[in-house]
PADREN-70136 format. One record per residue (C-alpha): x negated, y, z negated. Coordinates in steps of 0.2 Angstrom, whole numbers, padded with zeros to 4 digits, always signed. Layout:
BEGIN
XYZ ...
This chain:
BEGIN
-0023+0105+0084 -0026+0086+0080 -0009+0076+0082 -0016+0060+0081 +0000+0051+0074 -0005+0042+0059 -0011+0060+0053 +0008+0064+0053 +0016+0050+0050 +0025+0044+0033 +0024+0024+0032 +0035+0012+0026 +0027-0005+0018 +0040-0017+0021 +0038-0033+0009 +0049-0045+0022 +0054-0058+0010 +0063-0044+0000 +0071-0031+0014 +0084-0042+0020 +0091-0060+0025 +0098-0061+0042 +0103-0080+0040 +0110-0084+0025 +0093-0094+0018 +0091-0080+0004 +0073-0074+0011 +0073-0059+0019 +0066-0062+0037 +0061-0053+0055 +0078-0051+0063 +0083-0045+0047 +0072-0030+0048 +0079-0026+0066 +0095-0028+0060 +0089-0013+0048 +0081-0004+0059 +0094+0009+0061 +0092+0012+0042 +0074+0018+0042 +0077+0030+0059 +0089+0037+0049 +0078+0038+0034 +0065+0047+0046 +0052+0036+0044 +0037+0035+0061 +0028+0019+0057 +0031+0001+0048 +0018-0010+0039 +0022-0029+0036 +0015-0039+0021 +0010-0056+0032 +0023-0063+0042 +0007-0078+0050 +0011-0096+0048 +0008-0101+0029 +0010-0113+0015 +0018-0099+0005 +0006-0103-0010 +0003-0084-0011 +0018-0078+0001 +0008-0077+0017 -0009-0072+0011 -0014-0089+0013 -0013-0090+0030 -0016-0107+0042 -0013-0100+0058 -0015-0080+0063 -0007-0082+0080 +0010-0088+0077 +0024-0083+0064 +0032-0091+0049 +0047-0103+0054 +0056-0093+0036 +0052-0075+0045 +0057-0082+0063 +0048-0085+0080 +0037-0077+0089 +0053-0071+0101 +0060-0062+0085 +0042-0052+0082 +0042-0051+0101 +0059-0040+0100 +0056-0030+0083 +0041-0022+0092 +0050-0017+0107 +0063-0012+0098 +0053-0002+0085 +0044+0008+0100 +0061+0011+0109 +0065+0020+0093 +0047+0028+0091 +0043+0018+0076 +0024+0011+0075 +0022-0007+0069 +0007-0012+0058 +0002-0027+0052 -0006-0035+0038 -0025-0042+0041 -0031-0056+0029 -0051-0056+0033 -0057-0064+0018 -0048-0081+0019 -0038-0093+0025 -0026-0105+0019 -0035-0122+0016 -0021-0129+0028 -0030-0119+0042 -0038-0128+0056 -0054-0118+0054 -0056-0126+0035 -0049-0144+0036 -0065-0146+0050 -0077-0139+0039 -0070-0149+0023 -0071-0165+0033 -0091-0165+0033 -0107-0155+0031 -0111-0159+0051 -0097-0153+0057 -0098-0136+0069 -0086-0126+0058 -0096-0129+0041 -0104-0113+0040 -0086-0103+0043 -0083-0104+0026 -0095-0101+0010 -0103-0118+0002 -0114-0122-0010 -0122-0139-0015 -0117-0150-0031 -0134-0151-0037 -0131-0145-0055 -0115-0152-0059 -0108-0135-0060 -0106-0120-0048 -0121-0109-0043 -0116-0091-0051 -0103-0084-0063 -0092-0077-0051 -0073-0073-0056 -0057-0077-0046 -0046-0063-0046 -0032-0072-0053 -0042-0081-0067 -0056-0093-0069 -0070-0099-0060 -0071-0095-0039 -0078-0111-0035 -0068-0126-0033 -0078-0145-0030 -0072-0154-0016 -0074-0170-0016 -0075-0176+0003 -0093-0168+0003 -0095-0166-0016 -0099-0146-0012 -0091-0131-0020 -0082-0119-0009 -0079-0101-0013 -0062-0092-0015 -0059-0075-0020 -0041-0080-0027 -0032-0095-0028 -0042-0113-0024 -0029-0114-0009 -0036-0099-0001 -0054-0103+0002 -0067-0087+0008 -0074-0086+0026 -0092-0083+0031 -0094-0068+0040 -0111-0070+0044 -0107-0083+0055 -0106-0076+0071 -0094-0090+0079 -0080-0086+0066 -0084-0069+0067 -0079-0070+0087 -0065-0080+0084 -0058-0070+0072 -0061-0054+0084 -0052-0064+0099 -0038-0066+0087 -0034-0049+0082 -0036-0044+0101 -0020-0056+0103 -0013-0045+0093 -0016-0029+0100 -0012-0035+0116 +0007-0037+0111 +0005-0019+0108 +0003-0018+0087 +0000-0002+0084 -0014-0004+0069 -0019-0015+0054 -0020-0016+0033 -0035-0022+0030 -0032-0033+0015 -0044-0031+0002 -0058-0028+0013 -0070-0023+0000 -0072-0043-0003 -0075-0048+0013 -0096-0049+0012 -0104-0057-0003 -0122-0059-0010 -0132-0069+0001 -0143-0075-0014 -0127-0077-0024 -0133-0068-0040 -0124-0067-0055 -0114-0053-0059 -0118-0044-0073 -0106-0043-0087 -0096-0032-0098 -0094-0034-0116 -0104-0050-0112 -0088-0059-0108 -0086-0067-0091 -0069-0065-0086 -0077-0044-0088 -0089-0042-0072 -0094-0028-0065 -0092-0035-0046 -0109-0028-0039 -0112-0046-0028 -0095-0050-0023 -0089-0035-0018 -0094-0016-0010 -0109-0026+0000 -0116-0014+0014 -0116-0028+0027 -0097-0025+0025 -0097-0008+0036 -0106-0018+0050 -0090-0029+0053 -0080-0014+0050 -0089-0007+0065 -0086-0018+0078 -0067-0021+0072 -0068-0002+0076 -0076-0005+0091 -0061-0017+0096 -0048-0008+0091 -0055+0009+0101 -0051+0000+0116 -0033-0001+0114 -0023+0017+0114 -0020+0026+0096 -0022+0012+0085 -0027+0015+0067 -0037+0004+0054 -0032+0004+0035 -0041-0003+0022 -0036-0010+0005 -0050-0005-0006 -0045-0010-0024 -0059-0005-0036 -0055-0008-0055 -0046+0005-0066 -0048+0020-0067 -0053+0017-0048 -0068+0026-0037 -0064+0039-0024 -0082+0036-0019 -0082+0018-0017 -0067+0023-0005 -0075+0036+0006 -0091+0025+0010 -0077+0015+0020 -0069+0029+0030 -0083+0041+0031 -0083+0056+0043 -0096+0053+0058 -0096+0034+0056 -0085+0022+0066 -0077+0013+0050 -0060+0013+0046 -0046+0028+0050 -0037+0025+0031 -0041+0019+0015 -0031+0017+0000 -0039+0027-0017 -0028+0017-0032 -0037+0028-0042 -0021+0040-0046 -0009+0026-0049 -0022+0024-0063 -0019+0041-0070 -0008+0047-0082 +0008+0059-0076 +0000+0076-0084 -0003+0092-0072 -0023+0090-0076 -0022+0074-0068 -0014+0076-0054 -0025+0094-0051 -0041+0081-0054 -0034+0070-0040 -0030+0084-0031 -0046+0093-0031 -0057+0078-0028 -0048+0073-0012 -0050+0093-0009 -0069+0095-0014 -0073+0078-0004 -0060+0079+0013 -0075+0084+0025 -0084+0070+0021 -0069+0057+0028 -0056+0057+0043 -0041+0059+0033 -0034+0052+0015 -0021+0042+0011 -0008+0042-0003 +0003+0026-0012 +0011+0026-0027 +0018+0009-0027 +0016-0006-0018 +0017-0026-0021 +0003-0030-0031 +0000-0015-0042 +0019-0012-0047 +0032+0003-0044 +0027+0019-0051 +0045+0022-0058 +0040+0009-0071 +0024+0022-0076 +0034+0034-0081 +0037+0035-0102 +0055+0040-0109 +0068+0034-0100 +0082+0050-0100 +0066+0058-0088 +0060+0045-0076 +0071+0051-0061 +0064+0068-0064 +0048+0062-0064 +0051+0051-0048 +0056+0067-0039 +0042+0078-0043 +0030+0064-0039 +0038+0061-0021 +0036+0082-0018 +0017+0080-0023 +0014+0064-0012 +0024+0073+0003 +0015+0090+0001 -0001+0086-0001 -0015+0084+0013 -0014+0066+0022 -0005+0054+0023 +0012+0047+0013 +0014+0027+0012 +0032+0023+0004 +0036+0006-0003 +0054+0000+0002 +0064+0004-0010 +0053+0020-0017 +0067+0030-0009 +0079+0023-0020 +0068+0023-0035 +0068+0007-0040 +0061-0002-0054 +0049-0016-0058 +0061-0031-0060 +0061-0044-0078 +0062-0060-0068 +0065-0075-0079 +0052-0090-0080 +0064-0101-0074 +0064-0092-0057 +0044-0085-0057 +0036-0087-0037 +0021-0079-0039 +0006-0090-0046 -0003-0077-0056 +0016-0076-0066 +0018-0095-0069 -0002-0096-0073 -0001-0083-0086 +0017-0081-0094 +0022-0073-0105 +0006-0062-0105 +0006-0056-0087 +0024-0062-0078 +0016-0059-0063 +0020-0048-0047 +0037-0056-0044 +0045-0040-0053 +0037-0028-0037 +0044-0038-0025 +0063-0039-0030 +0075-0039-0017 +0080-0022-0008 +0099-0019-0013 +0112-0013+0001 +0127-0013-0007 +0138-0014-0022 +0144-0032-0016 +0136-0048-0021 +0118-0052-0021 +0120-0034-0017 +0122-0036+0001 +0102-0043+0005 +0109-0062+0009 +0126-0072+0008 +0116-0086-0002 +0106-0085-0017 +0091-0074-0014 +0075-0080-0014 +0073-0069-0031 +0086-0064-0043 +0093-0047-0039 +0089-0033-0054 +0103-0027-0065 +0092-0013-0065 +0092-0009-0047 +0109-0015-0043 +0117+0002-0045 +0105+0012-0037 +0109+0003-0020 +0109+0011-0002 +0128+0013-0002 +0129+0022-0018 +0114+0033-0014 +0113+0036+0005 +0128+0049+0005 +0126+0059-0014 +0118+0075-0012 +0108+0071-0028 +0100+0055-0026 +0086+0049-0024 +0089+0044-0004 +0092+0060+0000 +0079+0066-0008 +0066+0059+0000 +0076+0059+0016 +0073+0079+0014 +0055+0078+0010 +0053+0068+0026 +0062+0080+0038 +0053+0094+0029 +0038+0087+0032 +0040+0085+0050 +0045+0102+0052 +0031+0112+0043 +0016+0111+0051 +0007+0116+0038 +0012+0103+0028 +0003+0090+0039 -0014+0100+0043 -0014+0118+0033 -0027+0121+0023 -0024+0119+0004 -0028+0134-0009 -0024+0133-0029 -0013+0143-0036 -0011+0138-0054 -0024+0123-0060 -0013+0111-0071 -0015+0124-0084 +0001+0123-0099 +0008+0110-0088 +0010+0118-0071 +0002+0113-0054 +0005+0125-0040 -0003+0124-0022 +0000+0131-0006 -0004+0124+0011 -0008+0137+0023 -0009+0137+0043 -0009+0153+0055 +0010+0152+0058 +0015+0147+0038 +0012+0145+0020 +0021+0136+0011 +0018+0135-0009 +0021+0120-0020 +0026+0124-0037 +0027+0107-0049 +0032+0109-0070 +0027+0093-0079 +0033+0104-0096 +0049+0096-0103 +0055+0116-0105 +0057+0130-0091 +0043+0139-0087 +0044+0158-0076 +0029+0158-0064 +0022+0173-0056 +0022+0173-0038 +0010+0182-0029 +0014+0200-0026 +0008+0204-0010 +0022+0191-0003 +0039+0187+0000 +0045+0172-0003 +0060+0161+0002 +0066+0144-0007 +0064+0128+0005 +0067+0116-0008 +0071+0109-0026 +0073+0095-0036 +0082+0104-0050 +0100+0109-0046 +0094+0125-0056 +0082+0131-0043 +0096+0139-0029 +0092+0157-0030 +0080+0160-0046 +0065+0170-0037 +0067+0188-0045 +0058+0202-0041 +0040+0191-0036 +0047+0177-0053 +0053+0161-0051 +0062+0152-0066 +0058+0133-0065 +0068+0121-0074 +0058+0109-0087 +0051+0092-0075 +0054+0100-0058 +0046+0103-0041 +0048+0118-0027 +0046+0123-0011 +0044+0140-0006 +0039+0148+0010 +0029+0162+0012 +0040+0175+0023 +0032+0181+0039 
């Protein structure tokens, strides 16, 4: 039996800046994760992962970083990550960090030498091109808007950046940034972190004839990103990260491989494919794409199904820090808790591996953040259109007391109305919340083997709004019934079984298996278990 630990591990991605303020400065910080820590044992959780705590400017909240090997004065020192790993093993909780290959900051050593002159040794770590025609060499987008080249002026060349101008891209086909890159990520795993997200690391290899990318609607901002992103040469840097990372005991590789909506499972396979040494995990966005219908969700399901020999091991999110929470996703207001519920039995019961973003387990919401106080530079480049990815990343709520309970100041981000109420104190101790929901799952999870590597059957297909699925080992079978009808709907169970309830997330579902029926209540999920 395989117990490699990410394959049964749930993960928390912790947005530092928003879990909690140790200090008083109203951005959540390091020591304020430790001070927490007690929190996510008891929410049952086996394995952190940190959006970027490096060094930083802050222009895009540590995604710009200007130096790898040392932490932010706002998150702490390197004494304070120095104890939160220690203490995170102590309490057999894995820490993973964020990895940013395709830039830096352009505060970073590495890019101030190659600005300064086109003789200088670092030149070639980034991507420049020439001012010969007044304008840059190809048509190629920044992700947040407008051109990705930028002139400057010290050497009258144009430098590539994937996003903001302040976050220019590196080369990867030189060999001597390559290298130092490597040596920095072995610093790293020498202090004993336990993996890495690989930041979008579809982008990291470009064209190297820089050819246009073609067009949709003939409109530039529409490309279809054939040259600057998905290159092959990517896997080959992929496999000697891999080669790295092997070295060092049960560490795991995650990639961030954000393909347009709807998204492509198959784009995300080619980077964690069985037989080749590429990456353990890779997000598939795809379903965050999809609508909340049983048909859907049994498409997605049967996909990952169809194609699960052909990777390692898949991966699930529902919401995270640039793509929103998925409570917002959900239409009709009186039913988006249901909904929440019967999405967290899905993401827990099905094959792989769950990532939970903090606060998930308190369904909260996406956050109206007033112009005044936008952060985020993709909200204060297009309000009012797109307000920008502020609302994701709203501080975590503790309590029913002010700024409730993340910092003693004003936080770095207004705290939502919305999610005020739904606080850990208020939730953390009623049967019926979401915390303890999720809570369960979790503690089921760890105790049904099948759940984690049983084989996984059909039962009913997304047919008239049901989706039903059992997972199946030699020791249990466990069967997942999910009703996306607004009504109650009486499923047949198999005859040939017995079957107990495990779990609900309709109050109605205590004792309603009659004589091989089971009455489930309209927007529900349950658990059975087949009876030996």
């Amino acid at each position: 039996m395989d117990q490699i630990w990410w394959k049964k591990s749930i993960i928390y991605h912790i947005y530092p800046r928003s879990f909690y303020d140790s200090n008083g400065d109203g951005i959540g910080d390091i020591q304020g994760i430790i001070q927490k820590l007690p929190y996510l044992v008891g929410l049952g959780i086996d394995a952190i992962w940190l959006s970027p705590i490096y060094r930083s400017p802050q222009t895009d909240f540590g995604y710009d970083v200007s130096d790898y090997m040392d932490i932010d004065p706002i998150f702490g020192q390197m004494s304070d990550f120095d104890e939160l790993i220690e203490l995170c093993h102590q309490n057999g909780i894995r820490l993973i960090m964020d990895l940013i290959m395709n830039h830096t900051s352009n505060q970073h050593p590495w890019f101030v030498e190659s600005a300064a002159s086109e003789q200088n040794p670092k030149r070639d770590w980034y991507i420049w091109q020439a001012n010969t025609n007044t304008k840059p060499i190809n048509n190629w987008m920044s992700a947040f808007g407008g051109s990705a080249w930028s002139l400057d002026k010290t050497t009258n060349s144009w430098y590539l950046h994937s996003f903001t101008p302040e976050q220019p891209d590196l080369n990867w086909r030189n060999k001597d940034m390559s290298q130092a890159y490597f040596d920095m990520v072995e610093f790293w795993l020498r202090k004993g972190v336990d993996g890495f997200r690989l930041d979008v690391v579809n982008m990291i290899v470009k064209d190297k004839s820089f050819r246009n990318n073609p067009l949709y609607f003939n409109i530039p901002f529409f490309q279809k990103h054939k040259y600057n992103r998905n290159r092959a040469s990517t896997f080959e840097i992929i496999k000697k990260l891999r080669s790295i990372v092997d070295q060092y005991n049960e560490r795991v590789l995650i990639g961030e491989v954000y393909v347009s909506p709807p998204g492509s499972p198959k784009i995300v396979r080619r980077f964690i494919k069985l037989g080749k040494k590429r990456l353990h995990l890779a997000f598939d966005f795809s379903i965050i794409f999809k609508r909340f219908t049983a048909k859907n969700y049994f498409k997605y399901l049967k996909k990952l199904s169809k194609k699960q020999s052909g990777i390692e091991w898949a991966c699930h999110v529902f919401s995270n820090h640039d793509l929103g929470r998925s409570y917002n996703r959900f239409p009709l207001t009186f039913s988006k808790e249901k909904k929440a519920k019967m999405q967290a039995v899905f993401q827990f019961t099905i094959p792989g591996t769950p990532f939970v973003y903090y606060g998930e387990e308190l369904g909260l919401s996406n956050a109206k953040v007033p112009k005044s106080y936008l952060q985020d530079p993709l909200g204060k480049k297009y309000w009012p259109i797109y307000s920008g990815r502020d609302q994701y990343r709203n501080p975590m709520p503790w309590t029913s007391g002010k700024h409730s309970g993340f910092t003693i100041d004003k936080p770095w981000l207004p705290i939502a109305r919305v999610n005020a109420s739904k606080n850990v104190q208020n939730q953390i101790h009623n049967p019926n919340s979401m915390w303890v929901l999720y809570n369960s799952l979790i503690e089921l999870k760890k105790h049904k083997q099948a759940l984690i590597t049983g084989s996984l059957e059909f039962y009913i297909e997304g047919k008239n709004g049901i989706l039903a699925y059992s997972r199946s080992d030699n020791h249990q079978s466990i069967l997942v019934i999910i009703n996306f009808n607004y009504t109650s709907r009486r499923i047949e169970l198999p005859s040939d079984a017995i079957y107990d309830l495990v779990f609900g997330t309709s109050m109605q579902a205590q004792a309603n298996i009659i004589s091989h029926r089971i009455d489930c209540q309209g927007l529900s999920a349950t658990i059975l278990e087949r009876r030996e």
